[in-house]
N, C-alpha and C positions, 0 to 999 in steps of 0.2 A: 504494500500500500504506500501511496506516497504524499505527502501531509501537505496542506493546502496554505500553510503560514511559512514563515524562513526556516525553519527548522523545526527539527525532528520532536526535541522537547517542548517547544514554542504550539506546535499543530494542534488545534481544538478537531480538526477534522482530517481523518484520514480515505482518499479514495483509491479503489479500485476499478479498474473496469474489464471484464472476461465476457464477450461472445458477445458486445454489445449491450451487454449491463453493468451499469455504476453501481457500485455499494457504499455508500457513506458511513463510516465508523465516527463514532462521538468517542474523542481519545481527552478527557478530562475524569479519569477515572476517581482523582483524589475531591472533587466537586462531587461525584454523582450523576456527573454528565448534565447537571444543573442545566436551565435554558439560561442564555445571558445575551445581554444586546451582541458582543461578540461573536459567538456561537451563530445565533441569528445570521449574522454579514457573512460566516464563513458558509452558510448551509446557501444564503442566496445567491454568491460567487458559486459553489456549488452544482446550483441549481442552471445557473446561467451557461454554467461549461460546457454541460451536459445536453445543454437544450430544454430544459425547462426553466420556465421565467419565475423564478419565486418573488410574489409583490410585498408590498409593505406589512409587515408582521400581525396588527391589528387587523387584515383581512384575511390573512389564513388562520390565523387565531382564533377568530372569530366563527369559524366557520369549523375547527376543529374540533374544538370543544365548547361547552353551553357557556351563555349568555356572560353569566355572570362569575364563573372561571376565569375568561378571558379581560373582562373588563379588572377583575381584581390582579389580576396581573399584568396589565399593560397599565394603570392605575400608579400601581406600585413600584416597579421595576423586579422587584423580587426573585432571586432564583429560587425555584422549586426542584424540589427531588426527584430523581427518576423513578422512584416507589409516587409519589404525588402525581408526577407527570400519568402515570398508568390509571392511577385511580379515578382520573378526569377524563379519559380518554386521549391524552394528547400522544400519548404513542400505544401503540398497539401490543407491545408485551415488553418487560425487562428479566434480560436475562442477567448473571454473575458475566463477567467478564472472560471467565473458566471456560464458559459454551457457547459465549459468542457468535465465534466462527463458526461450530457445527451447527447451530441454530438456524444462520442465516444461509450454509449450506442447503439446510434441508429443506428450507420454505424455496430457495428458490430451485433447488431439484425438481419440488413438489412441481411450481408453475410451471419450470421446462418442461416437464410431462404430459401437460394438457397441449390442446391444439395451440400454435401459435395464431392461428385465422383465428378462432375464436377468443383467445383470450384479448387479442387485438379489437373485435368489434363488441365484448365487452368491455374493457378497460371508454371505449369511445362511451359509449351509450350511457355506463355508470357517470362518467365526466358530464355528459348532456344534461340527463336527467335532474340531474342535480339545482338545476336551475329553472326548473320546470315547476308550476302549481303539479299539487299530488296527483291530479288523474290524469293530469298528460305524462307526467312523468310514468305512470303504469302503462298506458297509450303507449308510448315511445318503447319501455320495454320489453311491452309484451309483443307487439311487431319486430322488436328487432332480434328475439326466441326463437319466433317464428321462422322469420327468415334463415337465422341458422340452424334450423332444421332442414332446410334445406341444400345447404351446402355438405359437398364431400366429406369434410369432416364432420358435419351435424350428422348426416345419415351413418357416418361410422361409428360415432359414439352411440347412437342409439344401436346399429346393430350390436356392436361391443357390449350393453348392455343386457341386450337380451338375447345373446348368444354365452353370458358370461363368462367373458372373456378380455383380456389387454385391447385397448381400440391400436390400432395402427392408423397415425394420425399422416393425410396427405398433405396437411398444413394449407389447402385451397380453401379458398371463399368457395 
């Protein structure tokens, strides 16, 4: 991994990237991996290298976690814990440092696994919907299910499932 600041000890953030995916490492273990305006700038250079645009913290914040989570901590400045971060939902699981690596091995084994066409045209739709009133957002979903049911890989996962069996993914829309 190679650290996004001057140095190796200096890096709040370390990246990799393998087969066209970046993994960003929180390297402030003696914090907690606390969030901090710092962390913040390193995660949006980050974000920006990579190709995605991370905006002003109050609007991903805000959108990560409830209402008034966010606002007490964009409020305050305050770093919080990565046990805190979890309980809010602001990250999605913490592991020991210990398992890190095999951790994030395995989630994304997991997703290598699945079709890449579909995981592609849901990654899209979950982003869409998102911004959608509730019954378009199910609208928008469930048509776009549908659709990939139709595709090579949708019909192979279904036979794979009721042949139960490994799908052998062509990776086509």
């Amino acid at each position: 991994m190679t650290p996004n600041a001057t140095t190796q000890t200096e890096a709040l953030l370390l990246t990799e990237t393998k087969a066209g995916v970046a993994t960003l490492t929180l390297n402030r273990p003696g914090q907690f991996n606390a969030l901090s305006t710092a962390l913040i700038d390193e995660l949006r250079d980050a974000g920006r290298e990579h190709r995605r645009v991370l905006l002003h913290p109050s609007v991903a914040l805000g959108r990560a976690v409830g209402r008034k989570h966010a606002i007490e901590m964009l409020l305050t400045g305050e770093t919080i814990s990565a046990e805190r971060a979890g309980e809010i939902g602001l990250v999605k699981r913490v592991v020991s440092p210990e398992t890190l690596d095999v951790e994030v091995e395995t989630l994304a084994r997991c997703i290598a696994s699945k079709s890449s066409a579909v995981i592609t045209s849901g990654k899209q739709i979950f982003y869409r919907q998102l911004e959608l009133p509730l019954g378009d957002a199910y609208g928008l979903a469930g048509h776009a299910i549908a659709c990939d049911f139709f595709t090579d890989d949708g019909k192979e996962g279904v036979d794979a499932f009721l042949g139960k069996r490994a799908p052998r993914w062509t990776n086509r829309q």
